[in-house]
MOPAC internal coordinates of N, CA, C and O (Angstrom, degrees):
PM7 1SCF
backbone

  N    0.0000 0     0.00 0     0.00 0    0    0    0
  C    1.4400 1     0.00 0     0.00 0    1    0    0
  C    1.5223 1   108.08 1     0.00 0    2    1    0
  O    1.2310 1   118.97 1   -18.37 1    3    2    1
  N    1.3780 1   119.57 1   161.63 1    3    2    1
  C    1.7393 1   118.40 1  -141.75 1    5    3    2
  C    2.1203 1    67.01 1   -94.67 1    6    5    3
  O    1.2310 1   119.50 1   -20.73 1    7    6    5
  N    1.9225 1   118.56 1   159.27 1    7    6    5
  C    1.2136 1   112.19 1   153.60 1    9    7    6
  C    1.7464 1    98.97 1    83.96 1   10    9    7
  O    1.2310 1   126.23 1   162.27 1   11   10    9
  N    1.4581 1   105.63 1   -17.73 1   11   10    9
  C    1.7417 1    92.47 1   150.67 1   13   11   10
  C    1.4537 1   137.64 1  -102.43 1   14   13   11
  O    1.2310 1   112.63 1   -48.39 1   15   14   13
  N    1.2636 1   131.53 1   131.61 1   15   14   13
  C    1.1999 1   137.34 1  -168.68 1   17   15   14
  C    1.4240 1    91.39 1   -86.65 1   18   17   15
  O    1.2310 1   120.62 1   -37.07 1   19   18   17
  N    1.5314 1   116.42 1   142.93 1   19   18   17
  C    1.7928 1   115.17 1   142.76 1   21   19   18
  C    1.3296 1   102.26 1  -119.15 1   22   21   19
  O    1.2310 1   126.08 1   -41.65 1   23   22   21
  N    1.9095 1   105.91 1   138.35 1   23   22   21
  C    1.1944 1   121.65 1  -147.71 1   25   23   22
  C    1.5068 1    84.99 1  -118.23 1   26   25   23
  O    1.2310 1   107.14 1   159.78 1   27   26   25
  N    1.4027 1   141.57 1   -20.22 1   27   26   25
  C    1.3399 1   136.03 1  -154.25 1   29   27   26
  C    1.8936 1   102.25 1  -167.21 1   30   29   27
  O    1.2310 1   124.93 1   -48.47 1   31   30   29
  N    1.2021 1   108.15 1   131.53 1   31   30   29
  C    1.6013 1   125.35 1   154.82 1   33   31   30
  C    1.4575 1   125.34 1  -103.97 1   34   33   31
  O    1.2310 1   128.73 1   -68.72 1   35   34   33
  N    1.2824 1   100.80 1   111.28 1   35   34   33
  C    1.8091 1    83.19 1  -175.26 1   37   35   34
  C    1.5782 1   113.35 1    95.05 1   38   37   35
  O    1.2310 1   121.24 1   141.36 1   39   38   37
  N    1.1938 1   115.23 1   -38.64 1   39   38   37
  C    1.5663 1   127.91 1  -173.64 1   41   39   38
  C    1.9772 1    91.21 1   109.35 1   42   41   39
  O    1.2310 1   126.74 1  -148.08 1   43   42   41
  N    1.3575 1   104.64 1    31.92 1   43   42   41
  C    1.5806 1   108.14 1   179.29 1   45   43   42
  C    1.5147 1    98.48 1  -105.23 1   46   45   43
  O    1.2310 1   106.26 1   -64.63 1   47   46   45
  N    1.5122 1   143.14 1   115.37 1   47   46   45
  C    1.0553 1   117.32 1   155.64 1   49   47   46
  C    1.2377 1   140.07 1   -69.02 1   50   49   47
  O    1.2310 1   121.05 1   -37.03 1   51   50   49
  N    1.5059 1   115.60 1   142.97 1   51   50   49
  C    1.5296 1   134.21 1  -179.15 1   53   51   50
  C    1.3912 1   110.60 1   -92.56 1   54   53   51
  O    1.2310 1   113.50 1   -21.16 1   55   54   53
  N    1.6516 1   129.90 1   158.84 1   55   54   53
  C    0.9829 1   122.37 1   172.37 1   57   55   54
  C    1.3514 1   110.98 1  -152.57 1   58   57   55
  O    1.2310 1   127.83 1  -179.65 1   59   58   57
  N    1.3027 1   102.52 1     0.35 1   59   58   57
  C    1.8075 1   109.64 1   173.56 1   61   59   58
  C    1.4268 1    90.43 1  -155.37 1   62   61   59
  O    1.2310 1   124.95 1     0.76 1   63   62   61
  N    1.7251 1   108.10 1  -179.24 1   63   62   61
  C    1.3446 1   127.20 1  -130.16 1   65   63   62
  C    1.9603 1    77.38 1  -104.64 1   66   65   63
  O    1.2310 1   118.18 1   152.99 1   67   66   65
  N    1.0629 1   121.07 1   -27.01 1   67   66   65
  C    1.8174 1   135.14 1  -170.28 1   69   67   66
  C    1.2502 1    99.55 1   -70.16 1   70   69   67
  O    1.2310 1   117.24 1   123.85 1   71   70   69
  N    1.6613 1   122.86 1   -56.15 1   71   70   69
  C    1.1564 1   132.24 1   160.23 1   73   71   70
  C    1.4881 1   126.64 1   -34.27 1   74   73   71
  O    1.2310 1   124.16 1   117.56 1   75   74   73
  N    1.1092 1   109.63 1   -62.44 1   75   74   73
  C    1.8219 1   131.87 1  -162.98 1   77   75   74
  C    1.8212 1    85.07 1   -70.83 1   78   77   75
  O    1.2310 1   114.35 1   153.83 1   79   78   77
  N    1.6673 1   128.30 1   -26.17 1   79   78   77
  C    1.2975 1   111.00 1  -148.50 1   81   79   78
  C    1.6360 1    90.77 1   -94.23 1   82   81   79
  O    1.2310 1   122.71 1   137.48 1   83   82   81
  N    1.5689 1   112.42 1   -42.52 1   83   82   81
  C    1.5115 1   106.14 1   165.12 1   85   83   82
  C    1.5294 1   155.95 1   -51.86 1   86   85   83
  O    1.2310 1   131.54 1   148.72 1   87   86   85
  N    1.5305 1    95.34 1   -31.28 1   87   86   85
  C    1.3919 1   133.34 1   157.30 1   89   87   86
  C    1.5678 1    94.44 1   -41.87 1   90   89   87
  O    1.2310 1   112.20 1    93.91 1   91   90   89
  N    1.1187 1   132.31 1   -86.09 1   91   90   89
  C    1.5607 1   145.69 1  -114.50 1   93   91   90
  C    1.9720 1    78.32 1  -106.21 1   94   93   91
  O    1.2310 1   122.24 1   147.70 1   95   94   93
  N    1.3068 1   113.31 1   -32.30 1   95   94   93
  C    1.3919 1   103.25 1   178.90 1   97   95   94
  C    1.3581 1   118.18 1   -63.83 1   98   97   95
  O    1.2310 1   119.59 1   154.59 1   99   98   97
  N    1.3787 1   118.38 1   -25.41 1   99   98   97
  C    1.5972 1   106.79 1   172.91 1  101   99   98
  C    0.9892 1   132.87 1   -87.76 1  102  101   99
  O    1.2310 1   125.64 1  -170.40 1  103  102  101
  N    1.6035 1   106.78 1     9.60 1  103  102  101
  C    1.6073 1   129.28 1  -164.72 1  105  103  102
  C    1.5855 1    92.78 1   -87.55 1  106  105  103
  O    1.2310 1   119.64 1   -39.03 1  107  106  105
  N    1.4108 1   118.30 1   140.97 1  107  106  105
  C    1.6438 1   113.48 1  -154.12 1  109  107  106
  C    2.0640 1    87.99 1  -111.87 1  110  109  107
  O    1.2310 1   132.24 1   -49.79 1  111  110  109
  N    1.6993 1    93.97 1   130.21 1  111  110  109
  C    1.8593 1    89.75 1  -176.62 1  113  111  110
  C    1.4200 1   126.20 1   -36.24 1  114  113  111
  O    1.2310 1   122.84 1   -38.94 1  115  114  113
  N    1.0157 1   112.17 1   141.06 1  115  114  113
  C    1.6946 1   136.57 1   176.00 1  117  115  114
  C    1.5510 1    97.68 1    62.35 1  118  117  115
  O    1.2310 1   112.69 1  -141.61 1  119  118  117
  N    1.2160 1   131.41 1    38.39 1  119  118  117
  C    1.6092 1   129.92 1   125.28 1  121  119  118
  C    1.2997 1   115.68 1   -88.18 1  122  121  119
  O    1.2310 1   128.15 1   -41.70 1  123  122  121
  N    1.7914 1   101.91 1   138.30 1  123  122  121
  C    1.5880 1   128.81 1   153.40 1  125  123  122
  C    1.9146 1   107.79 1   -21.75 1  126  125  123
  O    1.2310 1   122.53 1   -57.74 1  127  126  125
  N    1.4098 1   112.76 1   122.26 1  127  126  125
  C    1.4810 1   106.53 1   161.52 1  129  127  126
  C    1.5735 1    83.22 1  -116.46 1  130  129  127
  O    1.2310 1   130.72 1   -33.55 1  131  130  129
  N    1.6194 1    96.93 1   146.45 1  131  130  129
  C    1.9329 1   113.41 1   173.82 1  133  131  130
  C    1.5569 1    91.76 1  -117.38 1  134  133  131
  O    1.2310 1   125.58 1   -63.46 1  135  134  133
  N    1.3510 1   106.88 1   116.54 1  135  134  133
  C    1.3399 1   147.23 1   167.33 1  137  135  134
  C    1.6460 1   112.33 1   -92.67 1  138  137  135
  O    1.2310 1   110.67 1   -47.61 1  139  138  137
  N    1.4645 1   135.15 1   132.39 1  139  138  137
  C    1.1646 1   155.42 1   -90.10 1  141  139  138
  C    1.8079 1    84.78 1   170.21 1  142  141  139
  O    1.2310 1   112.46 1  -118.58 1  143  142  141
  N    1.2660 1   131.84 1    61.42 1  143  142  141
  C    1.3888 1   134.11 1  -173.74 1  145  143  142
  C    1.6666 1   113.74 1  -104.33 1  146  145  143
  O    1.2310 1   122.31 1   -56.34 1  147  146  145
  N    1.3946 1   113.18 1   123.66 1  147  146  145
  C    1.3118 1   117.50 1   153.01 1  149  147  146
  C    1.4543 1   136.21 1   -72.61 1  150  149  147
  O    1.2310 1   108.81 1   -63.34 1  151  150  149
  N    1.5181 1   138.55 1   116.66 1  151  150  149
  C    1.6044 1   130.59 1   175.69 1  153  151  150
  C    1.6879 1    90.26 1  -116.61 1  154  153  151
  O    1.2310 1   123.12 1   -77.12 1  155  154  153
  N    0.6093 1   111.63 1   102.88 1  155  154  153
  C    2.2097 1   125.15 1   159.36 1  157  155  154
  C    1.7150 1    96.12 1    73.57 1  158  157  155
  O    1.2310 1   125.21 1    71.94 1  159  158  157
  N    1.2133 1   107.61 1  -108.06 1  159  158  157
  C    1.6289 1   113.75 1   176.34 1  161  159  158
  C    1.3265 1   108.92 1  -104.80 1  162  161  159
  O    1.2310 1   114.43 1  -145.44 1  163  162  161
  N    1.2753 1   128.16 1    34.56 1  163  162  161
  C    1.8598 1   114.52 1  -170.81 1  165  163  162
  C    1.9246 1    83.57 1  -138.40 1  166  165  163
  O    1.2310 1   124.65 1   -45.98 1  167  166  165
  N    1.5251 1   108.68 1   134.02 1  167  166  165
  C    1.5057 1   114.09 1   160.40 1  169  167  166
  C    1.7168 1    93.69 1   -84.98 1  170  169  167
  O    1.2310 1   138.28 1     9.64 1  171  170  169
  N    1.3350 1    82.17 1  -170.36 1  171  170  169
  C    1.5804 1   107.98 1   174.67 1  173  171  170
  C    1.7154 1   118.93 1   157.33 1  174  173  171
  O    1.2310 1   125.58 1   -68.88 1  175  174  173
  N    1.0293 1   106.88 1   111.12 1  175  174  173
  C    1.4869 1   132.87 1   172.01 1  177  175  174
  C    1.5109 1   118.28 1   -36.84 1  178  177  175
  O    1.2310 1   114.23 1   -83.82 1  179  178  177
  N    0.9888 1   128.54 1    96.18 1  179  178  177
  C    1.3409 1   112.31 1  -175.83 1  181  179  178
  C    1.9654 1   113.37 1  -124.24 1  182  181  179
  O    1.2310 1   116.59 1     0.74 1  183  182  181
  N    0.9793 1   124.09 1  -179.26 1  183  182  181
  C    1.7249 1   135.18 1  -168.59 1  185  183  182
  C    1.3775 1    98.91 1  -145.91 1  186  185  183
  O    1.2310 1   134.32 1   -50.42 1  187  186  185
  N    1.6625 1    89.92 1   129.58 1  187  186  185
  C    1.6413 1   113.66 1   169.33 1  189  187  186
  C    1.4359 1   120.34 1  -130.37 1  190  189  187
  O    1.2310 1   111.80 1   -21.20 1  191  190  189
  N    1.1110 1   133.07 1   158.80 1  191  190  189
  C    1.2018 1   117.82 1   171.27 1  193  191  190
  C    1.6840 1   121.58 1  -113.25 1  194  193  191
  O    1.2310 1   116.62 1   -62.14 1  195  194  193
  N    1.1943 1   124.04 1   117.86 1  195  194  193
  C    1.6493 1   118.54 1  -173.31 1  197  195  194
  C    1.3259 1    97.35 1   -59.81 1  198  197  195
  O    1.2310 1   118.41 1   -42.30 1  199  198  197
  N    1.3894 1   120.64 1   137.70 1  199  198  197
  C    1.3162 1   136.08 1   177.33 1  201  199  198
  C    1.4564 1   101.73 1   -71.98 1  202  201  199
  O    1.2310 1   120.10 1   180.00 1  203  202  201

């Protein structure tokens, strides 16, 4: 969603888009990635699944 930051993969922090893309690359298909997301001043933890 446009206005969200992800601050962490894994509980790994990310800090660029190169980062965030490697992270999630070693994540093996149809496992949970735990995302570490910013919306304004509120975090929140969220779960995805790599297709």
């Amino acid at each position: 969603r446009r206005g969200v930051l992800i601050e962490e993969v894994e509980r790994r922090p990310v800090q660029t888009v190169q980062a965030f893309r490697t992270a999630i690359s070693k994540v093996a298909s149809g496992k949970p990635i735990l995302l570490l997301v910013r919306l304004g001043n509120a975090n929140q933890f969220i779960v995805i699944r790599k297709p």
